[in-house]
C-alpha positions as CSV (number, residue, x, y, z in Angstrom):
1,X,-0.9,18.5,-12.0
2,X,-1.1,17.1,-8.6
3,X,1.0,18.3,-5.6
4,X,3.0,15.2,-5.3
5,X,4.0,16.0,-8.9
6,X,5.4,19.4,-8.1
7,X,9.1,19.6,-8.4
8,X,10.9,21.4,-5.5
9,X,13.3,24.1,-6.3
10,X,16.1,21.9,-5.1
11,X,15.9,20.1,-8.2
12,X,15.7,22.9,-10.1
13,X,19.0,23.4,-8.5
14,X,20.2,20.1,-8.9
15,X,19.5,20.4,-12.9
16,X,21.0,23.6,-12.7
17,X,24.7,22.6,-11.9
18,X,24.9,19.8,-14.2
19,X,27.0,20.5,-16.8
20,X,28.9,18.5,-19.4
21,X,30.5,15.9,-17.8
22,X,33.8,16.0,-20.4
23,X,35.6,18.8,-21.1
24,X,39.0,19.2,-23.4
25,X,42.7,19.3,-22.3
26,X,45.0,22.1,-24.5
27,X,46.1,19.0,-26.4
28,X,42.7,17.6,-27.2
29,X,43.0,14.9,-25.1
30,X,38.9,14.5,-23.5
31,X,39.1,15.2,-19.5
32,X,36.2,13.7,-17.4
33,X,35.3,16.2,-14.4
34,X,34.1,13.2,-11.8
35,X,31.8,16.5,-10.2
36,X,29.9,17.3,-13.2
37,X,29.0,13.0,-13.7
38,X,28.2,13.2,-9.7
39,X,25.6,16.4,-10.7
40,X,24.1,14.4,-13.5
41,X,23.7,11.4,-12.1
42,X,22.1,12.9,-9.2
43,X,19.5,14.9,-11.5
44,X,18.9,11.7,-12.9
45,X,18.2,10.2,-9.8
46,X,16.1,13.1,-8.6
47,X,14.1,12.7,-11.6
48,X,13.3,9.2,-11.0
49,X,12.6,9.8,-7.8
50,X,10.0,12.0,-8.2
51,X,7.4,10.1,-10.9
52,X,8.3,7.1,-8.2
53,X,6.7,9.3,-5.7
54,X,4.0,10.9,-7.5
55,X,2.7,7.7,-8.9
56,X,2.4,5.3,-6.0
57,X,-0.2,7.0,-5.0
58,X,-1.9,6.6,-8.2
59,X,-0.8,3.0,-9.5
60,X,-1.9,1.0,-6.2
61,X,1.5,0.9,-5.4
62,X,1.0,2.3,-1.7
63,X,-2.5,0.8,-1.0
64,X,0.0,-2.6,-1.6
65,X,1.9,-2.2,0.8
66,X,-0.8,-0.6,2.8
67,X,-4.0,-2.7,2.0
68,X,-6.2,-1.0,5.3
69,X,-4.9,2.8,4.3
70,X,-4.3,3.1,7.9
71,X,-8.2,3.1,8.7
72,X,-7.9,1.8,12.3
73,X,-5.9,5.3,13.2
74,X,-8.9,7.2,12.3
75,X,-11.4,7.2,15.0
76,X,-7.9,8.6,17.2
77,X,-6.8,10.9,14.3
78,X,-10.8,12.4,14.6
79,X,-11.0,12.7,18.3
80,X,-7.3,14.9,18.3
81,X,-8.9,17.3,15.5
82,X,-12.1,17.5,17.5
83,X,-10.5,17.9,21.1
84,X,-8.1,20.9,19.1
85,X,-11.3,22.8,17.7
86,X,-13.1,22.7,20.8
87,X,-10.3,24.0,22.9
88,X,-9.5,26.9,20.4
89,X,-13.1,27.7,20.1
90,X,-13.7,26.8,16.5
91,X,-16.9,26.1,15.4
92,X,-16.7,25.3,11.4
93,X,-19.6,25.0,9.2
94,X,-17.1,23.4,6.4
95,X,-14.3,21.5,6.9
96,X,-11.9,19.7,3.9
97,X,-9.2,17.2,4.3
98,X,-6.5,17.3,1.7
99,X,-4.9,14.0,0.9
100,X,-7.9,12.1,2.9
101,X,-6.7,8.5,2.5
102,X,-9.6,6.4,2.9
103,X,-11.6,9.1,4.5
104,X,-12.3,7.5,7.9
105,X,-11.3,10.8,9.6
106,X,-13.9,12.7,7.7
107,X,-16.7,10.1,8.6
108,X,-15.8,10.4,12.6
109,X,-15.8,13.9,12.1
110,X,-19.3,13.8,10.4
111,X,-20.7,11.3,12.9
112,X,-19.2,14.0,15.6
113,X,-20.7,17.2,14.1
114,X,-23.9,15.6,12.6
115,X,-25.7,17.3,9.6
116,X,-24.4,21.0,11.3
117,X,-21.1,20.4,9.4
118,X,-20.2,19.9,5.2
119,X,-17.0,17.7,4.7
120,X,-15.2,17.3,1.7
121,X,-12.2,14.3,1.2
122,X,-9.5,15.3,-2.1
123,X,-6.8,13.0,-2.7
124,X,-4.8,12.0,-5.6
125,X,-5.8,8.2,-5.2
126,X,-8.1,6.5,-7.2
127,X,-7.7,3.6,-4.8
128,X,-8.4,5.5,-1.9
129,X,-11.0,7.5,-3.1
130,X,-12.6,4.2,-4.2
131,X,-12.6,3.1,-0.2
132,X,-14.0,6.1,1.0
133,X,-17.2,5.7,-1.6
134,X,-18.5,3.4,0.9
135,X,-18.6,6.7,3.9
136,X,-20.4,8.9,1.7
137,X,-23.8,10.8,2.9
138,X,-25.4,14.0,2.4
139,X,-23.1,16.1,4.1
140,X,-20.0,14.2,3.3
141,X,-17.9,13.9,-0.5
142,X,-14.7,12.9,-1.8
143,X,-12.9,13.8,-5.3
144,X,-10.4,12.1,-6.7
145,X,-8.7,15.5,-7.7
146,X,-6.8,17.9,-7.4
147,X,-8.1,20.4,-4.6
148,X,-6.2,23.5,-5.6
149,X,-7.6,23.7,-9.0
150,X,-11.1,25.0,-7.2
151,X,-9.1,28.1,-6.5
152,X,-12.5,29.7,-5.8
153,X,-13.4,27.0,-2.8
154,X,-12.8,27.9,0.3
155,X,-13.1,25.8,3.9
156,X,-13.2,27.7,7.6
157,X,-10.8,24.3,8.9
158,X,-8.8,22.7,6.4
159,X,-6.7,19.2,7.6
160,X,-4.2,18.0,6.3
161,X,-3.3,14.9,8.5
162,X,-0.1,13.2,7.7
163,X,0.5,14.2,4.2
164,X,3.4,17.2,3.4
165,X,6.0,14.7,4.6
166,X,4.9,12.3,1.4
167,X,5.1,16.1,-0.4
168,X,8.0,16.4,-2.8
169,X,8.2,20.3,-2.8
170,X,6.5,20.4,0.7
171,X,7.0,24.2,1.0
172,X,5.2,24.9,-1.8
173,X,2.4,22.4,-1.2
174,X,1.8,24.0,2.1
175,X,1.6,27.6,0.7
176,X,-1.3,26.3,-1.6
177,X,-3.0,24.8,1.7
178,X,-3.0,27.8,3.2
179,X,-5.3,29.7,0.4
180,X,-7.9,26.9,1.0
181,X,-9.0,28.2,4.3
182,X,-9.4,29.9,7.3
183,X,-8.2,27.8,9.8
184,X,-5.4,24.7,9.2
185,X,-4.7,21.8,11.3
186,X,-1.5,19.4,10.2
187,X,-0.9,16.0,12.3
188,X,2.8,15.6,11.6
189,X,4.8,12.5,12.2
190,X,7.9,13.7,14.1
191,X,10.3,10.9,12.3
192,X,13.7,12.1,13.9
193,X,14.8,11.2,17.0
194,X,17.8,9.7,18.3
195,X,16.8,5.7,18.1
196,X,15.6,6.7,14.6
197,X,19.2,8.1,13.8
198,X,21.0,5.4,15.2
199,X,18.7,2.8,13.8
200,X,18.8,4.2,10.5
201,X,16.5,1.2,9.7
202,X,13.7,2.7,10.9
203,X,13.9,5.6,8.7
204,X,14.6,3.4,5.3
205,X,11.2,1.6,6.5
206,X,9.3,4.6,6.6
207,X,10.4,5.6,3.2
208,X,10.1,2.0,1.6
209,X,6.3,1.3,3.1
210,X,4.6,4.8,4.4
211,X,6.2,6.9,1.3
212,X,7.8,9.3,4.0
213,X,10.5,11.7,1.9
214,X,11.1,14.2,4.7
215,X,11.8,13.9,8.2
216,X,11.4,16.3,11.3
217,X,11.6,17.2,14.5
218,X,9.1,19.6,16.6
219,X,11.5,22.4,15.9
220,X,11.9,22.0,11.9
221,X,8.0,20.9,11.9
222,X,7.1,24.4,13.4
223,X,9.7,26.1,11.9
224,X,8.4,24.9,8.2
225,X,5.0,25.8,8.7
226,X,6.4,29.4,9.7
227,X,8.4,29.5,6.5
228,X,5.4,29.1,4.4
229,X,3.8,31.9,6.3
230,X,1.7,30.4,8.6
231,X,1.1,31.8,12.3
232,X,1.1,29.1,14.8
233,X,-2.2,29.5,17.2
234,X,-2.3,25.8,19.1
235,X,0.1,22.9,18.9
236,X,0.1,19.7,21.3
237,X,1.9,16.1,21.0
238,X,-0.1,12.8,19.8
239,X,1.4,9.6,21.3
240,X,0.3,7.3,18.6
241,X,3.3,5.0,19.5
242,X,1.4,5.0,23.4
243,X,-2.1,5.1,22.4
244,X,-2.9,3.2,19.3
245,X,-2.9,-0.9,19.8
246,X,0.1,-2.0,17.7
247,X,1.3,-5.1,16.1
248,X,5.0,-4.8,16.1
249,X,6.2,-6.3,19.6
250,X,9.4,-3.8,20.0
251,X,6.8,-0.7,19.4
252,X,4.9,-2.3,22.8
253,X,8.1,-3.3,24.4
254,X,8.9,0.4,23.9
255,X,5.6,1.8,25.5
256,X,6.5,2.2,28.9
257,X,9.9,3.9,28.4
258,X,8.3,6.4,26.3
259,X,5.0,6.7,28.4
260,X,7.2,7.5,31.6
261,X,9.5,9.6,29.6
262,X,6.9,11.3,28.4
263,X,5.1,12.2,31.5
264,X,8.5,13.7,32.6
265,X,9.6,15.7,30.0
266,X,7.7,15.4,26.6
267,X,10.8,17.5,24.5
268,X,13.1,14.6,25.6
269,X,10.7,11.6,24.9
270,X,10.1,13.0,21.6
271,X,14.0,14.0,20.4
272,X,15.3,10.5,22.5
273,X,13.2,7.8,22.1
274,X,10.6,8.9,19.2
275,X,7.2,7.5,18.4
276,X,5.0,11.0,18.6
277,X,3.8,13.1,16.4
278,X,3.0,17.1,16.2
279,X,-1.2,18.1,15.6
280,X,-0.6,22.2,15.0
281,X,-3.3,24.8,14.4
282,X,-2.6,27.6,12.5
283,X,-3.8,30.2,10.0
């Protein structure tokens, strides 16, 4: 079963509290509780919700709506993991990325570390793992699998770059991340702000065309990852919103707001205007 397949324990809950929806006056007479029909129709929805989720990924459904996989972000994506190992002093001789997309982060990283490092790409795509054939070389796979049913296979740095916010039961998906290695870096899209709130737009297009189901803020992103157990060692902003050449004209109208607030109080520009993202190391 694959980890966008897992079902959180808030379903579980959700399932849990349905009950019949009728129940019996003293006279007979069949009494509809409008509670109990909320609780079932939200299990259904919940239900539905999840095979949506877990078979975009599989059906060509996301690769649709997203026909480059987000390739062009990859040489950036590479350059933040490499900058993050090299100021923590972290050398790996293995490195994995779970949920790899079309594996252009793994090829920088190979053309970075040469033959000195072995990379490995898992995702749950057939599609994606289909454009990543085409970076493969001696030191660098992909599997269209599952990579916690290798329980035995272990990596010093795992990555897991954009991914536990697609997660259904992201808590548990993380604690299975963090049996796969030593070290652990996340790149997490920090979706909540205050524009984003009060253009609630901006959230539904997320959800509709990047497949994000959870949302956070520094504070929750950290948090989460302490939750599952993780220690925090490093963690730094990306300004992909700044940095990255983008076709949408209001995300380069907003550049300079956000560049200026940024270089004045990054907390702010983040929770006010949005646009950033969280890279963490942990372990």
């Amino acid at each position: 079963m694959s980890w966008f397949s897992a079902r959180s324990d808030s379903c579980g809950e959700a399932a849990a509290l349905a009950r019949p929806a009728e129940a019996h006056a003293a006279d007979g007479r069949r009494v509809i509780n409008r509670k109990d029909i909320m609780h079932q129709e939200l299990r259904k929805a919940t239900e539905e919700a999840e095979m949506s989720q877990a078979s975009i990924y599989q059906d060509g459904t996301y690769l649709e709506k997203n026909p480059t996989w987000h390739q062009a972000d990859s040489p950036w994506k590479a350059n933040q993991v490499a900058k993050m190992l090299r100021n923590n002093n972290i050398v790996p001789s293995t490195m994995c990325d779970i949920g790899c997309g079309a594996g252009g982060i793994l090829k920088c990283l190979a053309n970075m570390y040469g033959g000195e490092v072995v990379l490995v790409g898992y995702d749950v795509s057939p599609q994606a793992i289909e454009l990543c054939r085409k970076n493969e070389q001696r030191n660098l796979s992909y599997f269209a699998k599952d990579p916690f049913d290798e329980g035995d296979v272990k990596f010093d740095v795992v990555l897991s770059m954009d991914v536990f916010e697609h997660v259904e039961d992201y808590v548990g998906f993380l604690r299975k991340v963090k049996k796969k290695g030593t070290y652990k870096i996340f790149h997490i899209p920090l979706d909540l702000s205050v524009q984003s709130v009060l253009r609630s737009s901006q959230l539904l297009k997320g959800r509709r065309l990047a497949g994000h189901i959870h949302y956070f803020t520094k504070e929750t992103a950290l948090a989460t990852l302490q939750d599952a157990g993780y220690e925090l060692m490093d963690y730094v902003y990306t300004r992909g919103s700044i940095d990255l050449p983008k076709n949408s004209w209001k995300i380069n109208l907003m550049k300079l707001p956000r560049r200026l607030c940024f270089a004045l109080h990054q907390d702010m520009a983040a929770r006010v205007l949005g646009g950033f993202s969280l890279l963490v190391l942990a372990r």
